[in-house]
Phi, psi and omega in degrees: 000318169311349183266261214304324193279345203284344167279331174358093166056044206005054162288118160275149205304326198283316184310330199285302198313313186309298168332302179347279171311327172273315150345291192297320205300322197283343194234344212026151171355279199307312189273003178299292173319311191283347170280332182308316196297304219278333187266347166302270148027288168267347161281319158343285181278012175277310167274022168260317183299334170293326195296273161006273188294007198264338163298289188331301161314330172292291168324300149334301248265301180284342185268338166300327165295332184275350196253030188233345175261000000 
């Protein structure tokens, strides 16, 4: 797991660690998860709305295509 997190935004293990570590003093244990839900949660819905728009667009796309023939 340490191979996928350690190129992140070129952050080296020690920093990510640090980060952690402040992460838990300022938030605690218990709140960690529900921010962990929470930002899942919204990258979730950023990608469905590309997806929407990447339908939509697609959709445009094909009808232009049909009024052209």
């Amino acid at each position: 797991m340490l191979a996928i997190i350690y190129p992140l935004f070129g952050l080296g293990l020690q920093e990510i660690l640090v980060i952690a570590f402040i992460v838990l003093l300022l938030f605690g244990g218990r709140k960690i998860p529900e921010l962990m839900r929470g930002l899942g949660r919204g990258v979730r819905s950023f990608k469905e709305g590309l997806n929407e728009t990447d339908e939509k667009s697609g959709d445009e796309l094909n009808k232009d295509k049909s009024s052209e023939v």
